[in-house]
mmCIF file as gemmi writes it, N, C-alpha and C atoms, coordinates in Angstrom:
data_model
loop_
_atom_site.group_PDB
_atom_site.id
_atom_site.type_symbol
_atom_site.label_atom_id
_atom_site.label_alt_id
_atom_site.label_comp_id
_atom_site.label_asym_id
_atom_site.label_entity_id
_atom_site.label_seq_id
_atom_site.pdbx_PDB_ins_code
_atom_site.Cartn_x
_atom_site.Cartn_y
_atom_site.Cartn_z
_atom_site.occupancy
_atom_site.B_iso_or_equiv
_atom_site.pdbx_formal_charge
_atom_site.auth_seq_id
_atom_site.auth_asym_id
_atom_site.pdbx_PDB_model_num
ATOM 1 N N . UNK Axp A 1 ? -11.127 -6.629 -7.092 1 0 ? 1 A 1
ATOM 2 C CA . UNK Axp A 1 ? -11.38 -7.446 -5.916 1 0 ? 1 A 1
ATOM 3 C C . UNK Axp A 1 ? -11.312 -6.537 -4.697 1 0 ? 1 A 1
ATOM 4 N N . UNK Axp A 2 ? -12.513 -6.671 -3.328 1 0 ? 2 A 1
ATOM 5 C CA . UNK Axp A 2 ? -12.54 -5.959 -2.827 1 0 ? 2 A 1
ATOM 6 C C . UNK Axp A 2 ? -12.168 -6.59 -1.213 1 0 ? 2 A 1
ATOM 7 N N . UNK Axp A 3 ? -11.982 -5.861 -0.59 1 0 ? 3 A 1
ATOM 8 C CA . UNK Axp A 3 ? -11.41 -6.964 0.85 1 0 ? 3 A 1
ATOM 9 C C . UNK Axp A 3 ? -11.981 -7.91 1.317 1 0 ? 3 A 1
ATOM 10 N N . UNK Axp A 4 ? -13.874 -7.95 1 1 0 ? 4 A 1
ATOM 11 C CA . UNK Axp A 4 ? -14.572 -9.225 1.769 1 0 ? 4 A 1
ATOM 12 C C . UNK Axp A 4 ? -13.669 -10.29 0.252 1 0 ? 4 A 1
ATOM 13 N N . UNK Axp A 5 ? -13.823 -9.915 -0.831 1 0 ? 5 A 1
ATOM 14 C CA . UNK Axp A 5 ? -13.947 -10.916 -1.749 1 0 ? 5 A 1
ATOM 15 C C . UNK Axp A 5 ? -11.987 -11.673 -1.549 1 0 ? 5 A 1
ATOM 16 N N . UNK Axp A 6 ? -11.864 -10.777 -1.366 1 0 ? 6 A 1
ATOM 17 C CA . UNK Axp A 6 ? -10.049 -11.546 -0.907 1 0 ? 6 A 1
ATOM 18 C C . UNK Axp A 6 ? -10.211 -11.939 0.389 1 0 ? 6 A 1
ATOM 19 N N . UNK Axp A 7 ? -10.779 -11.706 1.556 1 0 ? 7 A 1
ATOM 20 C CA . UNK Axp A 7 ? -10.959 -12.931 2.619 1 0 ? 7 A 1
ATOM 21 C C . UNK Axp A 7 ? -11.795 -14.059 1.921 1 0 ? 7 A 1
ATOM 22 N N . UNK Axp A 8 ? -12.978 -13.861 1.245 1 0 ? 8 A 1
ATOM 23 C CA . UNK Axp A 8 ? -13.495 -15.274 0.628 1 0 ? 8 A 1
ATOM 24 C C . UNK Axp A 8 ? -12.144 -15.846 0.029 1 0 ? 8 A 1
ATOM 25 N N . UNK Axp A 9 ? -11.75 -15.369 -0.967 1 0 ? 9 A 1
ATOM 26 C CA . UNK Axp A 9 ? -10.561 -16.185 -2.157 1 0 ? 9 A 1
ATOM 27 C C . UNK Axp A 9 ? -10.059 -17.455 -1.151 1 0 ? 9 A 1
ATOM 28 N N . UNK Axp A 10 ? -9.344 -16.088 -0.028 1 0 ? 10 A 1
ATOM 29 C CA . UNK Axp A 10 ? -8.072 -16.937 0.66 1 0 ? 10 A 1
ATOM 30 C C . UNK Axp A 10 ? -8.778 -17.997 1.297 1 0 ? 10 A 1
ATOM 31 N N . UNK Axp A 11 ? -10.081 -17.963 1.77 1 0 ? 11 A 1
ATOM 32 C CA . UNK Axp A 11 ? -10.406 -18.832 2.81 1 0 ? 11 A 1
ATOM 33 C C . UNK Axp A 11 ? -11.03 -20.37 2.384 1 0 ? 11 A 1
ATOM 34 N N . UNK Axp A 12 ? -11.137 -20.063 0.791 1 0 ? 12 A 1
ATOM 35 C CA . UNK Axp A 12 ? -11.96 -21.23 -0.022 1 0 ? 12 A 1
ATOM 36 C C . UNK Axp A 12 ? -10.38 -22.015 -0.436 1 0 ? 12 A 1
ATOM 37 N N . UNK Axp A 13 ? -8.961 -20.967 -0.481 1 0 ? 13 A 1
ATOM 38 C CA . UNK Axp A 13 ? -8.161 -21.427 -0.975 1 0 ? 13 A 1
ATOM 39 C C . UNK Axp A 13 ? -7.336 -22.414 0.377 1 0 ? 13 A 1
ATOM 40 N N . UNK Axp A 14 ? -7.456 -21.971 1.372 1 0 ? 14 A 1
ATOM 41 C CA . UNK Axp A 14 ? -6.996 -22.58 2.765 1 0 ? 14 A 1
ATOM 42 C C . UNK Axp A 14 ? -7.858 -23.265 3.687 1 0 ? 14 A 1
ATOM 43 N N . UNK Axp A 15 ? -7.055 -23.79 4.834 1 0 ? 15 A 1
ATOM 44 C CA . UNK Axp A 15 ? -8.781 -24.483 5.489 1 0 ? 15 A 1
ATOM 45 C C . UNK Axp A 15 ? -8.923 -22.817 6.914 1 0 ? 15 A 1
ATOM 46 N N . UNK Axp A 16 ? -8.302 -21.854 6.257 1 0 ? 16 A 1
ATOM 47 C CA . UNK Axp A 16 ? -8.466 -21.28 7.945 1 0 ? 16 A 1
ATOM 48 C C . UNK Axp A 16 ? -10.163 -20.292 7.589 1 0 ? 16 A 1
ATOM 49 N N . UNK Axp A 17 ? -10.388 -20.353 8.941 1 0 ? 17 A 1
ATOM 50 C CA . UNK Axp A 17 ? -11.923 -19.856 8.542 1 0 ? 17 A 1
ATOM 51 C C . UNK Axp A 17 ? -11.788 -17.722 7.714 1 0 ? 17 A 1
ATOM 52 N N . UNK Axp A 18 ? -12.593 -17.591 7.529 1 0 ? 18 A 1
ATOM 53 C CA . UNK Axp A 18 ? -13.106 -16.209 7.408 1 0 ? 18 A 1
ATOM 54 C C . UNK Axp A 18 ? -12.758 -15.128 8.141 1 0 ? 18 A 1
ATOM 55 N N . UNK Axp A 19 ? -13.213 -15.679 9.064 1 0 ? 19 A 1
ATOM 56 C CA . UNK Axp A 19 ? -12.639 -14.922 10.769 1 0 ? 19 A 1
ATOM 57 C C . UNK Axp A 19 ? -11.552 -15.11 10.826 1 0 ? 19 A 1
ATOM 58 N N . UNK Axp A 20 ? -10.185 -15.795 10.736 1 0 ? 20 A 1
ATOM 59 C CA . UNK Axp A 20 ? -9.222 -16.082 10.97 1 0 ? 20 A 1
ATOM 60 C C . UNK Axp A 20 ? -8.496 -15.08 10.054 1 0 ? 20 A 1
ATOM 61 N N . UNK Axp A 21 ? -8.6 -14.825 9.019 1 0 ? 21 A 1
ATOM 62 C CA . UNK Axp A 21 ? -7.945 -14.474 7.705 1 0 ? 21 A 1
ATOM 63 C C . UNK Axp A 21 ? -8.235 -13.174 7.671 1 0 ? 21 A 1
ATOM 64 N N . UNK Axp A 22 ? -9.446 -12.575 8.063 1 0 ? 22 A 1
ATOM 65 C CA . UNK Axp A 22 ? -10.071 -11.041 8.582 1 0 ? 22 A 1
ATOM 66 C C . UNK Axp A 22 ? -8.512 -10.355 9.204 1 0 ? 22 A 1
ATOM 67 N N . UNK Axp A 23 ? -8.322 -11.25 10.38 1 0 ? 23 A 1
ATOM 68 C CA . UNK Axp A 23 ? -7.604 -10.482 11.796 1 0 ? 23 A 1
ATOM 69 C C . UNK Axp A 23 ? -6.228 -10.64 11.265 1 0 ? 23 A 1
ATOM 70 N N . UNK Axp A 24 ? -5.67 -11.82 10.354 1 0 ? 24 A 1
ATOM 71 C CA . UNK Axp A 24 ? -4.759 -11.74 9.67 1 0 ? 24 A 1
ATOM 72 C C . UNK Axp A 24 ? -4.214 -10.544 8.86 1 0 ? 24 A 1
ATOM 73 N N . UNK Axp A 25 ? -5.111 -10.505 7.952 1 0 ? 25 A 1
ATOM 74 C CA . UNK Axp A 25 ? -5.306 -9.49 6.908 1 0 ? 25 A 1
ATOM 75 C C . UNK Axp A 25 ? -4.804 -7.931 7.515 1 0 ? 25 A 1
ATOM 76 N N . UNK Axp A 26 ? -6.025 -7.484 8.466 1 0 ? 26 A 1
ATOM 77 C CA . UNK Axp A 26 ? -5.896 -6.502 9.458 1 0 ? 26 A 1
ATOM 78 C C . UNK Axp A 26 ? -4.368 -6.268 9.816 1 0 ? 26 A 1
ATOM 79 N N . UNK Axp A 27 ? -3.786 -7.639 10.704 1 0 ? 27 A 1
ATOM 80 C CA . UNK Axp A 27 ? -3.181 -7.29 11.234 1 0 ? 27 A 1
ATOM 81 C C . UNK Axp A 27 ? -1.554 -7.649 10.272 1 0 ? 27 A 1
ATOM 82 N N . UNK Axp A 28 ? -1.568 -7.965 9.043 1 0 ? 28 A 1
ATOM 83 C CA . UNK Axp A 28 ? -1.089 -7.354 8.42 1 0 ? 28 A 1
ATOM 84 C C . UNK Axp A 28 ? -0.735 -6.006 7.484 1 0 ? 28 A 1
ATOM 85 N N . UNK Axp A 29 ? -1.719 -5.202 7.191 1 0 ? 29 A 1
ATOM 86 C CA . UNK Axp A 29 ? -1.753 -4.113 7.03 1 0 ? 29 A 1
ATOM 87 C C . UNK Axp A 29 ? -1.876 -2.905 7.811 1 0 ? 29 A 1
ATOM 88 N N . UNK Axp A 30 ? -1.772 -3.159 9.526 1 0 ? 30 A 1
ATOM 89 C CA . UNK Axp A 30 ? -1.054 -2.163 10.349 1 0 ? 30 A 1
ATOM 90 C C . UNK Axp A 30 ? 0.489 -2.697 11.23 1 0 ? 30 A 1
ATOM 91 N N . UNK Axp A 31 ? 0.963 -3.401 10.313 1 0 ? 31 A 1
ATOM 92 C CA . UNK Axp A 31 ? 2.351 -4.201 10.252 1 0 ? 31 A 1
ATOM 93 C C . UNK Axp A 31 ? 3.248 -3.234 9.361 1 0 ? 31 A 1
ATOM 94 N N . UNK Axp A 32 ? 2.361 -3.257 8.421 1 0 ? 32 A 1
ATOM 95 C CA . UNK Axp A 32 ? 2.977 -2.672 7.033 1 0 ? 32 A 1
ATOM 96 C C . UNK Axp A 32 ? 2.939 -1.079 7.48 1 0 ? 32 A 1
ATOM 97 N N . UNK Axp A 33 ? 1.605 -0.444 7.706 1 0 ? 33 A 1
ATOM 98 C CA . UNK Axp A 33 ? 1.571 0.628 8.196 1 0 ? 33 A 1
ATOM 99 C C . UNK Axp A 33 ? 2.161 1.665 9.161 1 0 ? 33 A 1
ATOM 100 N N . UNK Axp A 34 ? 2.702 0.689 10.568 1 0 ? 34 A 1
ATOM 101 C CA . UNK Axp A 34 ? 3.614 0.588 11.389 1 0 ? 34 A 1
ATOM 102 C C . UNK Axp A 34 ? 5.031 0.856 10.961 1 0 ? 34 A 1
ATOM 103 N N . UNK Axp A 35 ? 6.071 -0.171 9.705 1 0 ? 35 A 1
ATOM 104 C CA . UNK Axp A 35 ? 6.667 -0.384 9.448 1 0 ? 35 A 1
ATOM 105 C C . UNK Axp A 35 ? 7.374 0.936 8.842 1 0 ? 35 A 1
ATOM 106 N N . UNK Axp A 36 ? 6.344 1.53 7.653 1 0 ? 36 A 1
ATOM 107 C CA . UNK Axp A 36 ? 6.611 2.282 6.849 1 0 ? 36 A 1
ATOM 108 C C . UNK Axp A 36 ? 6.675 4.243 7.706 1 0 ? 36 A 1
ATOM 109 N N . UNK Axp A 37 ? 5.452 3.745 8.542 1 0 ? 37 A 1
ATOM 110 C CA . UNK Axp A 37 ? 5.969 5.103 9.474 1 0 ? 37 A 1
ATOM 111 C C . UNK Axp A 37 ? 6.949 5.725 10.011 1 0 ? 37 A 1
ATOM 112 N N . UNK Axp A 38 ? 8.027 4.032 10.547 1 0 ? 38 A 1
ATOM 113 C CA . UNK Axp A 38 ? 9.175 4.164 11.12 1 0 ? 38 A 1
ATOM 114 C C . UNK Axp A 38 ? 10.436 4.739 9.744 1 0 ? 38 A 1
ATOM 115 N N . UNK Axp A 39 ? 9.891 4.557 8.537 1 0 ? 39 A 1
ATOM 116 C CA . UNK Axp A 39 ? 10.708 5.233 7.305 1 0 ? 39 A 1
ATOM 117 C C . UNK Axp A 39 ? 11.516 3.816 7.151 1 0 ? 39 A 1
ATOM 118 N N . UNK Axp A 40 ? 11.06 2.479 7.047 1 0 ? 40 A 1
ATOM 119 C CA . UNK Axp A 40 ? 11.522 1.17 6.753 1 0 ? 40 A 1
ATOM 120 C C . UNK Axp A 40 ? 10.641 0.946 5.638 1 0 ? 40 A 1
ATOM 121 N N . UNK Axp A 41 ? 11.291 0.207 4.824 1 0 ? 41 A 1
ATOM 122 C CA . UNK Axp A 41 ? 10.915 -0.926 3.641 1 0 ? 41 A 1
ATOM 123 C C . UNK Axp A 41 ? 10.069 -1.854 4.214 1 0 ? 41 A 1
ATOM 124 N N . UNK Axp A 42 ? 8.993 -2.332 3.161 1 0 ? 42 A 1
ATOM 125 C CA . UNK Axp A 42 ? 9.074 -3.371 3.41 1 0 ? 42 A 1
ATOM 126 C C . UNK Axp A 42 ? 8.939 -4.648 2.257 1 0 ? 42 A 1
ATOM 127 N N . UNK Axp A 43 ? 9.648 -5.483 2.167 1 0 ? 43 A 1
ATOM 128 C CA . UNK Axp A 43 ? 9.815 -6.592 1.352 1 0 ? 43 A 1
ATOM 129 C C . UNK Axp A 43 ? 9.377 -7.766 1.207 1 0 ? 43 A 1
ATOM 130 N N . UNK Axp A 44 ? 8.237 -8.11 0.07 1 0 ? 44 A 1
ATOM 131 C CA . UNK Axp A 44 ? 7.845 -9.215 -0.135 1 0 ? 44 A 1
ATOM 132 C C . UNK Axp A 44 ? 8.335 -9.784 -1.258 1 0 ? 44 A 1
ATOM 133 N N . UNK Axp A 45 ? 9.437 -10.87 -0.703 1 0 ? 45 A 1
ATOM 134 C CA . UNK Axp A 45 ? 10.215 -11.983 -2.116 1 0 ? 45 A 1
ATOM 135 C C . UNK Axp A 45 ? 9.166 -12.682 -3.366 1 0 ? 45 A 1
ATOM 136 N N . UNK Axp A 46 ? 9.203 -11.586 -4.768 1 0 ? 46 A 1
ATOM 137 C CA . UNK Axp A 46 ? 8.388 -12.224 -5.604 1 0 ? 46 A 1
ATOM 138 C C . UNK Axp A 46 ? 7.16 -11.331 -5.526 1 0 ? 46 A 1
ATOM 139 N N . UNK Axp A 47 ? 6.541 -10.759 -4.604 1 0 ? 47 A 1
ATOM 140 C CA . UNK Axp A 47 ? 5.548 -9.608 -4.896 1 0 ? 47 A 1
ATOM 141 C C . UNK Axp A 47 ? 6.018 -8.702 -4.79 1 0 ? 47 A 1
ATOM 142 N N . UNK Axp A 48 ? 6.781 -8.06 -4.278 1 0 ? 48 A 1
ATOM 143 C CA . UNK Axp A 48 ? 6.732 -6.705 -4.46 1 0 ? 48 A 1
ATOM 144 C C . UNK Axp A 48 ? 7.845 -6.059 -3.006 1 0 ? 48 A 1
ATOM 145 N N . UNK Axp A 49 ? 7.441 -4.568 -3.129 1 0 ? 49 A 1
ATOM 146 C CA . UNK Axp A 49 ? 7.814 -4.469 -1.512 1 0 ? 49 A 1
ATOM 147 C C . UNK Axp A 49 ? 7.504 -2.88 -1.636 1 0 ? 49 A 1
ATOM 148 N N . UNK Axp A 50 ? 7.05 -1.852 -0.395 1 0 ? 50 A 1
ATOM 149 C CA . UNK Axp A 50 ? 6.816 -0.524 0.123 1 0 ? 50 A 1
ATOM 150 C C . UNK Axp A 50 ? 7.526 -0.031 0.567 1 0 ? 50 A 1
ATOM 151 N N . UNK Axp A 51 ? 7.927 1.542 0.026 1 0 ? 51 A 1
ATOM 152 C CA . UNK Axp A 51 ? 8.606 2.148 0.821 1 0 ? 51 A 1
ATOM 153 C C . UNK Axp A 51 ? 7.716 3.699 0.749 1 0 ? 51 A 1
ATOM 154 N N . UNK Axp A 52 ? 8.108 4.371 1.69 1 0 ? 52 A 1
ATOM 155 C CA . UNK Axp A 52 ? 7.883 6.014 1.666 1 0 ? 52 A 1
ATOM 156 C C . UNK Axp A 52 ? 8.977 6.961 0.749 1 0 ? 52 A 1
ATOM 157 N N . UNK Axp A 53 ? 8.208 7.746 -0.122 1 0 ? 53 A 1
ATOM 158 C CA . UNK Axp A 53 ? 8.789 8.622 -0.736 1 0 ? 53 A 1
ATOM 159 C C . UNK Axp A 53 ? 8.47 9.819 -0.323 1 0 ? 53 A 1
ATOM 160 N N . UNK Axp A 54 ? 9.178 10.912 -0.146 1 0 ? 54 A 1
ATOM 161 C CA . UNK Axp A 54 ? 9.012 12.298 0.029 1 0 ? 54 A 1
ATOM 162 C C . UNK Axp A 54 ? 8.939 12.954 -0.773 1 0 ? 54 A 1
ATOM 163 N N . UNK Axp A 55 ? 7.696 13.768 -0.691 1 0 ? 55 A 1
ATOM 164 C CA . UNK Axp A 55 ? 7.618 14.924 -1.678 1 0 ? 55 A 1
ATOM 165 C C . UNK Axp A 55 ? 7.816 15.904 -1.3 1 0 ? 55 A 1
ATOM 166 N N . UNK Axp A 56 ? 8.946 16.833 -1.637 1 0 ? 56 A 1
ATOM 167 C CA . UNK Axp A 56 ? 9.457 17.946 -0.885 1 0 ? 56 A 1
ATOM 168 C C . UNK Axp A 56 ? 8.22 19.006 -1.104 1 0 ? 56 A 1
ATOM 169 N N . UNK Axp A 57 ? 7.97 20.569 -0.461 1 0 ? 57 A 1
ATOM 170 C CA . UNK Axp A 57 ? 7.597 21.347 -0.462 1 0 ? 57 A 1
ATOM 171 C C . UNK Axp A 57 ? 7.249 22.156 -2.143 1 0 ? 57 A 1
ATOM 172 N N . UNK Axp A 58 ? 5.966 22.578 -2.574 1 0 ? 58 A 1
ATOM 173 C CA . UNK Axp A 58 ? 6.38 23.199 -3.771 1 0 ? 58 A 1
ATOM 174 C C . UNK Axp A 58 ? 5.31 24.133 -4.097 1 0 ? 58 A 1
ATOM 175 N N . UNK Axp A 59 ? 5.275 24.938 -4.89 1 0 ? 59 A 1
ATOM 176 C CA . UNK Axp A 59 ? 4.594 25.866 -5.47 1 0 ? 59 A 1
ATOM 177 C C . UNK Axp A 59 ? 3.176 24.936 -6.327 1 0 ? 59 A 1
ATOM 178 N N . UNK Axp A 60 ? 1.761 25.503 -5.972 1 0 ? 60 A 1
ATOM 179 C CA . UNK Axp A 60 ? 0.763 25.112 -7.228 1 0 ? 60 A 1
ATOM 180 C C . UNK Axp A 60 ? 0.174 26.203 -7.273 1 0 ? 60 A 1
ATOM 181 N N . UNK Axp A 61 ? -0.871 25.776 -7.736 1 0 ? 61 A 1
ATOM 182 C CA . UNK Axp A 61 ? -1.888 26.808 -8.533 1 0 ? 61 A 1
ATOM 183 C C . UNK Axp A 61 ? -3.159 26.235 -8.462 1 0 ? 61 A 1
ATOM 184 N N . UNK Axp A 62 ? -4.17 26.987 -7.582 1 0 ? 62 A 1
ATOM 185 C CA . UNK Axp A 62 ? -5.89 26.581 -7.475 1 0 ? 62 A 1
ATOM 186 C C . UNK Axp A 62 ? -6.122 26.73 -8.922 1 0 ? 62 A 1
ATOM 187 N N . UNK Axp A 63 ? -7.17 25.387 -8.976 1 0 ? 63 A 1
ATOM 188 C CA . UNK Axp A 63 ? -7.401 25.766 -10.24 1 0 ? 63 A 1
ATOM 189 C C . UNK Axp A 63 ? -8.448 26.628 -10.714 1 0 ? 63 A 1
ATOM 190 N N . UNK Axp A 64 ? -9.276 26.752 -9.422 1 0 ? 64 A 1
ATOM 191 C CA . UNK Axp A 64 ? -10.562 27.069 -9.447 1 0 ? 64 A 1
ATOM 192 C C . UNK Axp A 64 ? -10.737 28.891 -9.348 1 0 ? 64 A 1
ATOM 193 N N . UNK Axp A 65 ? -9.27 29.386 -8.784 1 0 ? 65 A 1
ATOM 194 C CA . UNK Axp A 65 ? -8.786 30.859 -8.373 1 0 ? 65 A 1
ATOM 195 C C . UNK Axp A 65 ? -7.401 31.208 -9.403 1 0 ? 65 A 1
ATOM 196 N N . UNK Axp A 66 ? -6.608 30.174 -9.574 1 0 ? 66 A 1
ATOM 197 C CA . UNK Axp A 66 ? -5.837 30.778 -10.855 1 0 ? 66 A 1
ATOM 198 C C . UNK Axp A 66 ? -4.363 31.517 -9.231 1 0 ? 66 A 1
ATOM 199 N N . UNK Axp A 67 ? -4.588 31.135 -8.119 1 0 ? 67 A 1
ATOM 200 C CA . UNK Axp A 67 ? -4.164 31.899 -7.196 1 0 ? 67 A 1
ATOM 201 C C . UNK Axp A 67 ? -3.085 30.94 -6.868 1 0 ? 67 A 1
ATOM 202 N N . UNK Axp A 68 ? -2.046 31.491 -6.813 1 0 ? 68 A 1
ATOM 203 C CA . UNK Axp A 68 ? -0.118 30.024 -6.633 1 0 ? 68 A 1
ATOM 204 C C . UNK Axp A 68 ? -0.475 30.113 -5.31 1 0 ? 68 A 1
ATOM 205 N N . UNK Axp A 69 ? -0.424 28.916 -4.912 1 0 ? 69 A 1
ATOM 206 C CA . UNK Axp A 69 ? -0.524 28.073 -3.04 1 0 ? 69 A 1
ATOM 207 C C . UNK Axp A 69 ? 0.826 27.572 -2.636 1 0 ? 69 A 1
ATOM 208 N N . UNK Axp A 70 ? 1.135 27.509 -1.936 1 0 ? 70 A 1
ATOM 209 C CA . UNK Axp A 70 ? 2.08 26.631 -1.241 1 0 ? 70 A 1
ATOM 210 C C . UNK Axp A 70 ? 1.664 25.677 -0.741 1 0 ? 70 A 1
ATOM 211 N N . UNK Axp A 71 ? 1.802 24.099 -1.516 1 0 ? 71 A 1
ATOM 212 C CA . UNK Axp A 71 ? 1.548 23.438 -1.176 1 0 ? 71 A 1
ATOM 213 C C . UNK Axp A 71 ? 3.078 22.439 -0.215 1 0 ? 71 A 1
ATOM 214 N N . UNK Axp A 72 ? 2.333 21.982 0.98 1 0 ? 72 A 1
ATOM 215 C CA . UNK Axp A 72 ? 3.229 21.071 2.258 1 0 ? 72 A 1
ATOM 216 C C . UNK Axp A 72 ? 3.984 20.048 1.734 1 0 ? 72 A 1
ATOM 217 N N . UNK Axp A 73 ? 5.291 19.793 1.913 1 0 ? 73 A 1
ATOM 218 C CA . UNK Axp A 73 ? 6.285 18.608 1.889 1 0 ? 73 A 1
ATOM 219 C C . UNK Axp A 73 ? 5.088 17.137 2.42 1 0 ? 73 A 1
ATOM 220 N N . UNK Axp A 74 ? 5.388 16.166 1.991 1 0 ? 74 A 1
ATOM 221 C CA . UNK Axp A 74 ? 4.522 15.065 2.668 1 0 ? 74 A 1
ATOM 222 C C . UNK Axp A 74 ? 5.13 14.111 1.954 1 0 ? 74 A 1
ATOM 223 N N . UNK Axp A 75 ? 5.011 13.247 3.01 1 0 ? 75 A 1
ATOM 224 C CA . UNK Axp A 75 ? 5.271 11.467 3.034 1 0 ? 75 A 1
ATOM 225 C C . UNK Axp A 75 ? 4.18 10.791 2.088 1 0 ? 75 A 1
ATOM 226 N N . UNK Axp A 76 ? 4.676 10.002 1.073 1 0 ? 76 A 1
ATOM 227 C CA . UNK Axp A 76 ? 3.532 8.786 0.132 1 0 ? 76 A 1
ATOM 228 C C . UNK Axp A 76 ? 4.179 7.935 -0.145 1 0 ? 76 A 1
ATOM 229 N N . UNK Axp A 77 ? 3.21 6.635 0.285 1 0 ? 77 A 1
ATOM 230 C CA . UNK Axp A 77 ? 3.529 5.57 0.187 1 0 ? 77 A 1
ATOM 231 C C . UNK Axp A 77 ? 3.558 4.901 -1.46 1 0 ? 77 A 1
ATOM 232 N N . UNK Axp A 78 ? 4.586 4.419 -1.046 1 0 ? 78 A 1
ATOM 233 C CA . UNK Axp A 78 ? 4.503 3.689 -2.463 1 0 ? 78 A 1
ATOM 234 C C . UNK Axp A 78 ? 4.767 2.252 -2.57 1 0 ? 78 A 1
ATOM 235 N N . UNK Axp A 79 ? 4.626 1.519 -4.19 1 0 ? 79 A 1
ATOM 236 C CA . UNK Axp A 79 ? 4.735 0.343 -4.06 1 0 ? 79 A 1
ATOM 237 C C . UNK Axp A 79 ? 5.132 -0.115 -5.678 1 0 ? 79 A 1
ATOM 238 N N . UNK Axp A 80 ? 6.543 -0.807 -5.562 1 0 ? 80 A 1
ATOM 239 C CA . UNK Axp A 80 ? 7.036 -1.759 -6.794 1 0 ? 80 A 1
ATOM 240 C C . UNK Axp A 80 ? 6.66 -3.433 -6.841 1 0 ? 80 A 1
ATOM 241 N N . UNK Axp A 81 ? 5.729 -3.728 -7.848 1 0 ? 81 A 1
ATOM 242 C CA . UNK Axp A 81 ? 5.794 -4.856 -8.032 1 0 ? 81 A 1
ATOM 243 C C . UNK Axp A 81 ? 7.178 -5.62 -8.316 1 0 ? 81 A 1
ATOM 244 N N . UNK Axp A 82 ? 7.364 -6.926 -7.482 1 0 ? 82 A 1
ATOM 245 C CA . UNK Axp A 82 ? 8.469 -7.895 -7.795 1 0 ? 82 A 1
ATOM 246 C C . UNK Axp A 82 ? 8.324 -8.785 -9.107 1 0 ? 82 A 1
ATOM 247 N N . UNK Axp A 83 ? 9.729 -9.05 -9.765 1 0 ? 83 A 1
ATOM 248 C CA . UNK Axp A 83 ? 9.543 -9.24 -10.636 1 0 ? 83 A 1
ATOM 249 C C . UNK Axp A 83 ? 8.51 -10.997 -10.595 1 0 ? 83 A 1
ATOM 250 N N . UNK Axp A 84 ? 8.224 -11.573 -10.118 1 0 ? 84 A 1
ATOM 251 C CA . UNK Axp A 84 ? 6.972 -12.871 -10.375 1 0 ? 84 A 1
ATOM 252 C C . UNK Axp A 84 ? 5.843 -12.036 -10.735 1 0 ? 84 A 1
ATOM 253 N N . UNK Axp A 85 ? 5.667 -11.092 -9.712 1 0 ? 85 A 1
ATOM 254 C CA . UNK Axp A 85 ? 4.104 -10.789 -10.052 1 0 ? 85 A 1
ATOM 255 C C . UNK Axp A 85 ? 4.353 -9.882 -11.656 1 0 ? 85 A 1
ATOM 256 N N . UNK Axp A 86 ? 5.149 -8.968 -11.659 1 0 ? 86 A 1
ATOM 257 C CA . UNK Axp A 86 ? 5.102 -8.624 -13.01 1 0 ? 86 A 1
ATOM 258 C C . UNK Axp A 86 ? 5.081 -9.507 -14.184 1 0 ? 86 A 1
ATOM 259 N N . UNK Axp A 87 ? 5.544 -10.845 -14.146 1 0 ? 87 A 1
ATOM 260 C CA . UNK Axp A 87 ? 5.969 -11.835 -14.94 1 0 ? 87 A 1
ATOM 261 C C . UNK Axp A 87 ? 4.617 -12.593 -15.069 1 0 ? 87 A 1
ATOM 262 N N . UNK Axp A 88 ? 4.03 -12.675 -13.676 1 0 ? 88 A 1
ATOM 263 C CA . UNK Axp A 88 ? 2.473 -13.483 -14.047 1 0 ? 88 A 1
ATOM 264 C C . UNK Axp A 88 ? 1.578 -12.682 -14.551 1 0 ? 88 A 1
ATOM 265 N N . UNK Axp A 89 ? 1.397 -11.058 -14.097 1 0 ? 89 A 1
ATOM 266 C CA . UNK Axp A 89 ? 0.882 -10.308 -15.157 1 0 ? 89 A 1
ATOM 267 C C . UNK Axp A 89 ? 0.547 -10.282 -16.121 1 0 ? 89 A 1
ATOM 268 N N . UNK Axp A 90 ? 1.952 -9.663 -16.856 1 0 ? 90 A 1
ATOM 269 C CA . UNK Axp A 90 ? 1.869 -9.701 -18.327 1 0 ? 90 A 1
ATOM 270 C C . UNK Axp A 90 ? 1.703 -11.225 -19.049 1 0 ? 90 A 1
């Protein structure tokens, strides 16, 4: 499912229009985005919830040169399903 098709879902599933659920949507996912920058959780009861994990600094290898890089420490987001959604899942 792709983002127009989850504004359709929600909007056939609610009475709010298309447009309404767009700016929603949006402006929930630079909520979340916002949130997680500040190095906060965030928690949805029954779906799930995001946090940032750090990947410290480390040694690789191009694969294409065979040549060890130093690859940069960096921030990734991550995400645990809550146990409902795992439960409606499976």
């Amino acid at each position: 499912m792709n983002k127009n098709e989850l504004i359709n879902a929600l909007s056939e599933e609610t009475s709010f229009s298309k447009k309404d659920i767009s700016k929603m949507l949006a402006s929930f996912t630079r909520i979340v985005e916002r949130t997680l920058k500040k190095g906060e959780k965030v928690s949805i009861t029954g779906f799930g919830s995001y946090w940032i994990s750090h990947r410290p600094a480390r040694i690789g290898i191009n694969p294409a040169t065979k040549e060890r890089i130093t690859l940069p420490a960096i921030n990734v987001p991550r995400f645990k399903p809550g146990k409902r959604l795992r439960d409606e899942v499976r």
